[in-house]
C-alpha positions in Angstrom: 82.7 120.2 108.1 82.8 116.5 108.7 84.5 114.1 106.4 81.2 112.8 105.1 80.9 115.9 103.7 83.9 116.9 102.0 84.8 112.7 100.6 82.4 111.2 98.0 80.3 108.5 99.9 81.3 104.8 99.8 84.9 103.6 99.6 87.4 105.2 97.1 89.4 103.5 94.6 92.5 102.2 95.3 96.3 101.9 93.7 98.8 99.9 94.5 102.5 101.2 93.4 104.3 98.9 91.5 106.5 100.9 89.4 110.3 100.9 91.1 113.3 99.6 90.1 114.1 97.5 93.1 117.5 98.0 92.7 118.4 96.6 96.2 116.7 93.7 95.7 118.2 92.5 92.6 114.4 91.8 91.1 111.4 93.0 90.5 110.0 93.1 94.0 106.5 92.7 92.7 106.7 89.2 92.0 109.0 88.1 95.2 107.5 85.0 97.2 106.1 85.7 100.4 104.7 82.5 101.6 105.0 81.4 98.8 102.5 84.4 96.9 104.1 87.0 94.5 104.3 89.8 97.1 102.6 91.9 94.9 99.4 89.7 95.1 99.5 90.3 98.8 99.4 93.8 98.7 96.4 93.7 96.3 94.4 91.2 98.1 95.0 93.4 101.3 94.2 96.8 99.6 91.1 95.1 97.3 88.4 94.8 99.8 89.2 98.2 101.8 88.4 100.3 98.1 85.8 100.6 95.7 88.1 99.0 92.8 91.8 98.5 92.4 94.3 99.4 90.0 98.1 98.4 90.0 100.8 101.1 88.8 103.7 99.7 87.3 105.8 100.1 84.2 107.8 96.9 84.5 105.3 94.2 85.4 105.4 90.6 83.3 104.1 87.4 83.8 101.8 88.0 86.5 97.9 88.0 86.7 95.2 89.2 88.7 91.5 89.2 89.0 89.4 90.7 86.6 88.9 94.1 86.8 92.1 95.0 88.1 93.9 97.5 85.3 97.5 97.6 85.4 99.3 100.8 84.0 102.5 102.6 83.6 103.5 105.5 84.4 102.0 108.9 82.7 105.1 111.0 82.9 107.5 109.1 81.5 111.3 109.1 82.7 111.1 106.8 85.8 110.6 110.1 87.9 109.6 108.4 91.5 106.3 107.4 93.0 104.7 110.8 92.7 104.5 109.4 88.9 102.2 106.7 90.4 100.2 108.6 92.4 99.6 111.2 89.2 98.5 107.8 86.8 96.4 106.8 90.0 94.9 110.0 89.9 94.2 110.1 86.3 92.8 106.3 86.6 90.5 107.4 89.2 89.0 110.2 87.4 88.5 108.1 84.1 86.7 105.2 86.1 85.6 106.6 89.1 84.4 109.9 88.4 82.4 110.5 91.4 85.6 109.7 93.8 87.2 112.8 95.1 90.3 110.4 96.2 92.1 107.9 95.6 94.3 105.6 98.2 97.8 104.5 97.4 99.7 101.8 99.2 103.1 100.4 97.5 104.0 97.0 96.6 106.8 96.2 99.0 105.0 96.5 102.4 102.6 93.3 102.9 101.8 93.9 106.6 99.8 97.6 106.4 96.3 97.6 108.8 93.4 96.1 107.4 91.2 99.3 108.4 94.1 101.6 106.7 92.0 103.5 103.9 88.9 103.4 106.1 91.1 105.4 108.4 92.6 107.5 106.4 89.1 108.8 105.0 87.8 109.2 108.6 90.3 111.8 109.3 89.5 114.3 106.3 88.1 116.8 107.5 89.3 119.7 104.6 88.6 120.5 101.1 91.5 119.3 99.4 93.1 117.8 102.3 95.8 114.6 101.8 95.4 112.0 105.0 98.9 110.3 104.8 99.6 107.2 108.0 102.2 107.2 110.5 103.4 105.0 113.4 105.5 105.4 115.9 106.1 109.0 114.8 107.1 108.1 111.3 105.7 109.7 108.1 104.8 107.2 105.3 104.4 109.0 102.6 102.7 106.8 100.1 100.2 105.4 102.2 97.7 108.1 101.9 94.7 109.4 100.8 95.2 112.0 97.6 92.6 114.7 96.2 91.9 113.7 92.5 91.8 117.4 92.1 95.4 117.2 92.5 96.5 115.8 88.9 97.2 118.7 86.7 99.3 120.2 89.9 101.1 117.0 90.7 101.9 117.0 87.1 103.9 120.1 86.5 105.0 119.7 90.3 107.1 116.4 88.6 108.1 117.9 85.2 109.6 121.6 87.4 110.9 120.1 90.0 114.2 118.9 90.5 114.3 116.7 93.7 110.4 115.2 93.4 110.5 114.1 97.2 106.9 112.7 98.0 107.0 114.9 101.5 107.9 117.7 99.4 104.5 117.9 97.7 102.4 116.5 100.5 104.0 119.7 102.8 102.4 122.1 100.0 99.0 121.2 100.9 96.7 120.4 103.7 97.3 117.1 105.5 95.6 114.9 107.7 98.6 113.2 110.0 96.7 109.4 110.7 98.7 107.6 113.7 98.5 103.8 113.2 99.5 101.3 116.3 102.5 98.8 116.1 101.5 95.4 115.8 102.6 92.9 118.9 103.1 89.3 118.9 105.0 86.9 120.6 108.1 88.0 118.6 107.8 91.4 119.4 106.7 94.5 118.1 106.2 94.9 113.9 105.6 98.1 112.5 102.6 97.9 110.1 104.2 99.4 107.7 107.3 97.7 107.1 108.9 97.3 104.0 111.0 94.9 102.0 113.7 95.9 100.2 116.3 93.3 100.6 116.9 89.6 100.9 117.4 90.2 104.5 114.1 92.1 104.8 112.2 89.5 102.7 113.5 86.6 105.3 112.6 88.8 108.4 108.9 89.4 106.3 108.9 85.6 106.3 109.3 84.7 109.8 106.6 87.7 110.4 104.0 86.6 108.1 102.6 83.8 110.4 102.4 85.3 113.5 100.5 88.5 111.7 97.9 86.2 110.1 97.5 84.2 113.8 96.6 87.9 115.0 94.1 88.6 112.0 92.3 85.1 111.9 
């Protein structure tokens, strides 16, 4: 069975996870400049045009706007249990506003370099009922860049109110997944991983010296 047939047709809605503490970076990472853009605007003009229509995840989120059409939300299970708690209010979002989409794509806030062709990607290599198609480079897992089931919710749900731990790879392991490799990015700096992440100063300053040679390479 080919992904065609198992995926609802089009592109599937997307969510960007916003909801963490950012505890190592001493503020909410959502609104940290990147070339001088809140980093979470980034994220969701990068995710916007690969999905049908966007939604941010976030239970901390002030003073910043976005486009209309954009629905920010918190958290369904309350208790600041992890990012599975954003990919469950994703899920519920998607089936209130998408009802046709049998998944939903998640990305977090914190990693403003991830491909362009990630969720179209990520669908192509579905190819099982209730599969999740999660990205990797270089060998490494990345657990919330993936492609979730909708059908997923009510588990997910009383996976994060019984479990202790709530490790993303903990869930994902349960179910069927689609392992999507995506290529390091090479510039005249060196190699970038796609998907890295910022959760210092220090990583914020190496995101800055990055962010011009990525966009000479996407022009």
């Amino acid at each position: 069975m080919n992904a065609s047939a198992i995926l609802s047709a089009g592109k599937p809605p997307g969510i960007v996870l916003a909801g963490g503490r950012s505890s190592r970076m001493g503020s909410d990472k959502a609104a940290v400049m990147l070339g001088g853009k809140p980093l979470l605007h980034r994220v969701v003009e990068r995710l916007a045009p690969q999905t049908a229509g966007l939604g941010v995840n976030s239970n901390t989120i002030s003073g910043l706007e976005f486009a209309p059409g954009i629905a920010v939300f918190a958290d369904t299970v309350p208790g600041h249990v992890g990012p599975m708690a954003g990919v469950l209010s994703g899920m519920r979002y998607a089936a209130r506003h998408f009802p046709a989409a049998s998944h939903v794509a998640t990305v977090p806030t914190d990693t403003p370099f991830f491909p362009l062709d990630l969720v179209a990607r990520l669908k192509a290599d579905i190819t099982l009922p209730g599969q999740i198609a999660v990205a990797y480079s270089a060998g490494v897992m990345h657990p919330v860049f993936a492609l979730w089931p909708v059908e997923l919710a009510d588990e997910l749900e009383d996976w994060l109110r019984t479990d202790d731990k709530r490790r993303v790879r903990s869930f994902i392991e349960r179910h069927p997944v689609a392992e999507v490799d995506f290529p390091m990015i090479e510039t005249v700096d060196g190699t970038i991983d796609p998907f890295f992440n910022i959760n210092t100063q220090a990583d914020l300053e190496t995101a800055e010296r990055w962010l011009p040679l990525i966009e000479d390479i996407e022009r």
